[in-house]
TIDREN-989647 format. One record per residue (C-alpha): z negated, y negated, x; residue in three letters. Coordinates in steps of 0.05 Angstrom, whole numbers, plus 5000, padded with zeros to 4 digits. Layout:
! TIDREN-989647
ZYXAla;...
END
This chain:
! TIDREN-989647
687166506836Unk;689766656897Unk;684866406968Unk;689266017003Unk;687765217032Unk;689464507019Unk;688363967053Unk;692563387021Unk;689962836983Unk;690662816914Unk;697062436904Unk;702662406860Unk;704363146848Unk;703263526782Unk;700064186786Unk;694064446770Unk;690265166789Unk;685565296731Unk;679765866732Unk;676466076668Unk;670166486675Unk;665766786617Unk;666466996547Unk;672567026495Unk;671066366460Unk;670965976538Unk;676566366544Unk;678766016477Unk;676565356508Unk;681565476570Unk;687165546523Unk;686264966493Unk;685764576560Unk;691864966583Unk;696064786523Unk;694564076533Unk;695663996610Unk;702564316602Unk;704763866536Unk;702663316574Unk;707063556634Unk;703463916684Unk;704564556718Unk;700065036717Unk;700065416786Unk;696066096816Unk;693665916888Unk;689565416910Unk;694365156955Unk;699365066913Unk;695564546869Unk;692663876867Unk;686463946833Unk;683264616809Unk;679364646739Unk;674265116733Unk;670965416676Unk;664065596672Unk;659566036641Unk;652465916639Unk;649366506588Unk;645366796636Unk;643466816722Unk;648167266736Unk;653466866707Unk;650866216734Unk;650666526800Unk;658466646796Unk;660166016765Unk;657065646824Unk;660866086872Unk;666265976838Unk;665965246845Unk;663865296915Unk;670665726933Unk;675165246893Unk;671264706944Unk;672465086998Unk;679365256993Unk;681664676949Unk;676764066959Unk;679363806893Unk;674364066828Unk;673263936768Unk;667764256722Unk;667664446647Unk;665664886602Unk;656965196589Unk;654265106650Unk;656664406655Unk;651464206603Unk;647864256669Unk;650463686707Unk;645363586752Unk;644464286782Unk;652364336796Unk;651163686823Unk;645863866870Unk;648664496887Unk;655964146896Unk;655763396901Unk;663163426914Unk;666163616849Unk;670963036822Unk;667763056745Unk;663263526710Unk;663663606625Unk;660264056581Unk;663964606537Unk;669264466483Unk;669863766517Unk;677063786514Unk;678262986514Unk;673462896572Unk;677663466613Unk;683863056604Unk;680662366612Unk;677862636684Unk;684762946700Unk;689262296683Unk;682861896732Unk;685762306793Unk;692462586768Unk;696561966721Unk;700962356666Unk;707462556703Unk;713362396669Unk;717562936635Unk;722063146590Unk;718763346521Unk;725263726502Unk;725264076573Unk;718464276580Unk;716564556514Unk;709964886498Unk;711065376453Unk;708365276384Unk;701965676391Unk;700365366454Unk;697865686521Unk;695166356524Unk;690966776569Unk;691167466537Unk;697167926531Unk;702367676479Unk;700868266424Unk;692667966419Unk;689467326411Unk;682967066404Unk;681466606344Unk;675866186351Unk;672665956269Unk;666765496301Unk;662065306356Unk;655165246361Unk;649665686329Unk;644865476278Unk;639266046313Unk;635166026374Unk;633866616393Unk;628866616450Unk;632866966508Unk;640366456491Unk;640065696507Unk;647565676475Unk;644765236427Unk;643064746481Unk;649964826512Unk;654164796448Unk;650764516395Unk;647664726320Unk;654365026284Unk;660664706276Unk;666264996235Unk;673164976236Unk;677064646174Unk;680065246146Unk;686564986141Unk;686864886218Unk;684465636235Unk;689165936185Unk;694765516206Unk;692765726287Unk;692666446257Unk;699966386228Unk;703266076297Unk;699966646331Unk;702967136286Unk;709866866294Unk;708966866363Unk;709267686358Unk;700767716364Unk;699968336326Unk;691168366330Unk;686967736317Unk;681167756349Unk;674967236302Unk;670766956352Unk;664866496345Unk;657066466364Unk;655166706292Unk;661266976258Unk;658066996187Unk;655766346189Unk;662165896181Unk;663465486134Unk;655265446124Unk;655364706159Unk;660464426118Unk;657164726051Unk;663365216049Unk;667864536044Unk;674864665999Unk;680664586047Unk;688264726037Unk;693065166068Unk;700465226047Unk;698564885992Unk;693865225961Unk;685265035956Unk;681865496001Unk;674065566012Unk;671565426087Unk;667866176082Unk;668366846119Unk;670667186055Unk;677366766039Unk;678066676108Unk;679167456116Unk;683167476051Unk;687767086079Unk;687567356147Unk;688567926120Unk;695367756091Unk;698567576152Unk;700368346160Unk;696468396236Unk;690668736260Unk;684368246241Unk;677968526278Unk;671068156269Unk;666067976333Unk;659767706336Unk;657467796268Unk;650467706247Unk;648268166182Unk;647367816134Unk;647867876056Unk;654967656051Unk;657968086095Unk;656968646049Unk;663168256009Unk;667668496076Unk;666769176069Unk;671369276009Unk;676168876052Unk;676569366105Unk;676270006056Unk;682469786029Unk;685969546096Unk;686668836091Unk;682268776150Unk;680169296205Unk;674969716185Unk;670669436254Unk;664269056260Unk;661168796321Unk;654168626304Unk;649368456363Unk;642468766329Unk;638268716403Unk;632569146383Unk;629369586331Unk;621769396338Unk;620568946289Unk;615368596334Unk;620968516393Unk;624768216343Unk;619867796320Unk;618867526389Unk;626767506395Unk;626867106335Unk;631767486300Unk;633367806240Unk;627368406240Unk;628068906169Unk;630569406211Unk;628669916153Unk;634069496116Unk;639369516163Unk;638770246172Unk;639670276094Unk;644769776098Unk;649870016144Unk;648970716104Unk;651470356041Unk;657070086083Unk;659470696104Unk;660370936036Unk;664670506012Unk;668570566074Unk;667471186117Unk;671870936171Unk;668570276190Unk;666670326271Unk;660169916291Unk;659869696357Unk;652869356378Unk;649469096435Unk;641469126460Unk;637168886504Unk;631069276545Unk;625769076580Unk;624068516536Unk;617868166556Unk;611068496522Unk;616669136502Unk;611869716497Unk;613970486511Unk;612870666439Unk;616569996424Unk;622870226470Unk;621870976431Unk;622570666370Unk;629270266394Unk;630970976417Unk;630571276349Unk;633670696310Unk;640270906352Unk;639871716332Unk;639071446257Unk;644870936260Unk;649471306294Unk;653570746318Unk;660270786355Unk;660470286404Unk;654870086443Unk;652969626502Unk;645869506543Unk;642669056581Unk;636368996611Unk;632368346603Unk;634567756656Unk;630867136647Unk;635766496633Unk;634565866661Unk;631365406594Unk;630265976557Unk;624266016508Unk;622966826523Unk;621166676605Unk;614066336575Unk;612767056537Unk;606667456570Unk;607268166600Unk;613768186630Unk;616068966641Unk;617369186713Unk;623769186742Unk;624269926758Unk;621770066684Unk;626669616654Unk;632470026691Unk;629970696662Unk;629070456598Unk;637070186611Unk;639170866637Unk;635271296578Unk;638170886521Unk;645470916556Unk;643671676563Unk;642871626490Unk;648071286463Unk;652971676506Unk;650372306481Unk;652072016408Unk;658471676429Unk;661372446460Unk;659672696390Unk;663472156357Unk;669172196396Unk;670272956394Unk;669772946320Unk;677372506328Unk;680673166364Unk;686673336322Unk;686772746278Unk;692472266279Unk;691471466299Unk;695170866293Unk;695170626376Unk;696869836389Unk;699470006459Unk;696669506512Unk;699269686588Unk;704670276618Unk;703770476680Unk;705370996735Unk;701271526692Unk;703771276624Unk;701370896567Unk;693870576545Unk;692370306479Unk;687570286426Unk;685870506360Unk;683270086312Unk;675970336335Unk;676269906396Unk;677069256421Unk;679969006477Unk;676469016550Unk;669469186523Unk;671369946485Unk;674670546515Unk;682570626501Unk;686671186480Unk;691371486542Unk;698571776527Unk;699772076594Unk;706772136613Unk;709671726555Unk;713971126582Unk;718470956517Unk;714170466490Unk;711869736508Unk;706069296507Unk;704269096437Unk;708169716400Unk;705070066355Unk;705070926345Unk;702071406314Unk;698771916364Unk;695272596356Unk;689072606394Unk;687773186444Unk;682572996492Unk;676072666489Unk;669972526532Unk;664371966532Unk;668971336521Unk;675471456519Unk;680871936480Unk;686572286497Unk;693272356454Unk;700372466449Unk;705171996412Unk;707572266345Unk;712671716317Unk;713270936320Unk;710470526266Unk;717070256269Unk;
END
């Protein structure tokens, strides 16, 4: 949003600047908010003094994103003076509160109804036109028309000792299956071609609800990861899985992907090797098993691309305890990869842990495991020279096209450039010959349209 002032009262107009800060599933939460505003008629607008009011997001996973939250607040203040708060860190009331005493309302995240309560207290419902102003039929969206997030549930049923999401969102709540797969369908008419499952603990739905029968174009339909993906899968888009924690029945998925109902793409946040770290993490710790695991995996399908994330610098993390992290990632040999170093979270369990590692030895450890893993990820990548790939295109620009393969998702993998190609659009799909490789990213040149 654009930095421009305000100085008007709130009064009679209709629009609304909105910021959304954090993660896909707040960014989720936005669209939901967005949708709503604009069937109830307001306008949405992009500068601050454009609007009425501004809504803002937060994010509250860890300082870092606290810190930008709050600034983010204190801008919309400063240029605004009309703010309301939502989303994780406004499970915090009282430290926005202190911080900002001027905000208009403060609600926690997913609190649609209270969003739109606090909006009608200062803005009344304008009058419109319902056959004017349509929202389309899968609502308001914040990513590029050819991808979509889709959110399954909220909450996590874990707590881990470095997240409070728990204490921001709640134990796990699922989705009734008939409302995702119904979501899933108006997306897919809308010309998404990639879903994108979000939640805190992927495997987990349907858990809550005792995998609940639902129904969906009239047919019975189990509130579980499996059928969910079955079904996804028959919608004849990309489907890629986030946030997924190991677990036993993921090993049902696999033969989904070898046989390309789904994409053949896990994101599975392991966040160490040692099994004491993990112990002290509180999660899952058979590393031994995993290993063995994701080995089985990739032989029933040899394509799948696992992308992970890890943390360093844990507190009490040992040298030989970082080594064995180390080796964990030369056996597994997975494909995408993100680091960070330990950052204590306000509320979280892990800041009462003993022996806290050093600053300057938790950014080695970050710069030796990235050292690492790039080393592995140049390997992988080379390998792809000469092969053909299906590319979802994403942007053109003045050099020429950037897309993906199926190995990456959007805005957190690298991207596949087709310099000098301008005959194609955002969301096409083509086949491409890769050329080029390095560290992250590939090189190709477009061989035909899927089309």
């Amino acid at each position: 949003m654009s930095k421009t002032s305000n100085s008007s009262e709130i009064g009679n107009n209709t629009k609304i600047g909105f910021v959304s800060l954090g993660c896909p599933k707040n960014l989720v939460d936005s669209e939901r908010i967005l949708t709503q505003l604009k069937t109830e008629g307001y306008d949405v607008v992009p500068s601050y003094d454009d609007a009425e009011m501004v809504i803002v997001n937060t994010c509250g996973f860890i300082d870092s994103a606290v810190k930008e939250s709050l600034d983010t607040i204190g801008e919309a203040l400063a240029e605004n003076g009309k703010v309301l708060v939502t989303g994780c860190l406004g499970a915090k009331d009282d430290e926005i509160k202190e911080i900002h005493p001027n905000v208009l309302g403060v609600t926690g995240p997913h609190a649609y109804d209270e969003v739109l309560e606090q909006v009608h207290q200062y803005m009344p419902k304008p009058k419109h036109d319902p056959f004017i102003s349509l929202v389309p039929d899968h609502g308001i969206k914040l990513t590029p028309k050819h991808f979509a997030y889709l959110k399954i549930s909220e909450g996590c049923n874990h707590r881990c000792t470095f997240c409070i999401i728990p204490s921001m969102r709640g134990d796990l709540d699922s989705r009734p299956i008939g409302d995702v797969l119904s979501e899933a369908k108006r997306l897919v008419n809308a010309g998404v071609k990639e879903l994108l499952v979000i939640s805190q603990d992927t495997s987990a739905y349907g858990v809550d609800v005792k995998y609940r029968t639902g129904f969906w174009d009239g047919m019975p339909v189990k509130a579980r990861l499996l059928e969910l993906c079955e079904h996804l899968g028959k919608m004849g888009v990309w489907v890629r899985l986030h946030y997924v924690y190991p677990y036993p029945n993921v090993d049902k998925l696999i033969p989904l992907m070898a046989e390309g109902k789904i994409l053949p793409y896990l994101d599975i946040p392991f966040q160490h090797a040692s099994p004491r770290i993990l112990k002290l993490m509180k999660r899952p710790g058979n590393i031994e098993k995993t290993l063995e695991r994701i080995q089985n995996w990739r032989k029933i399908c040899p394509e799948l691309i696992i992308r992970s994330t890890f943390i360093v610098g844990f507190p009490g993390e040992t040298e030989q305890e970082f080594e064995e992290l180390l080796e964990f990632l030369r056996e597994a040999q997975l494909d995408r990869v993100g680091c960070f170093s330990y950052s204590p979270v306000d509320g979280a369990t892990a800041n009462e842990l003993p022996d806290p590692v050093d600053e300057a030895v938790k950014q080695h450890r970050l710069e030796k495991f990235m050292a690492v893993q790039e080393a592995i990820s140049t390997a992988k990548l080379k390998q792809k020279i000469g092969q053909e790939f299906l590319v979802l295109i994403d942007e053109v620009h003045a050099d020429g096209a950037v897309g993906r393969t199926y190995a990456d998702a959007p805005e957190i993998d690298g991207v596949v450039h087709l310099t000098d190609e301008f005959d194609v659009k955002p969301g096409d799909k083509v086949w491409a010959q890769i050329i080029h490789s390095d560290a992250h990213d590939l090189w190709g040149v477009k061989v035909e349209d899927e089309q």
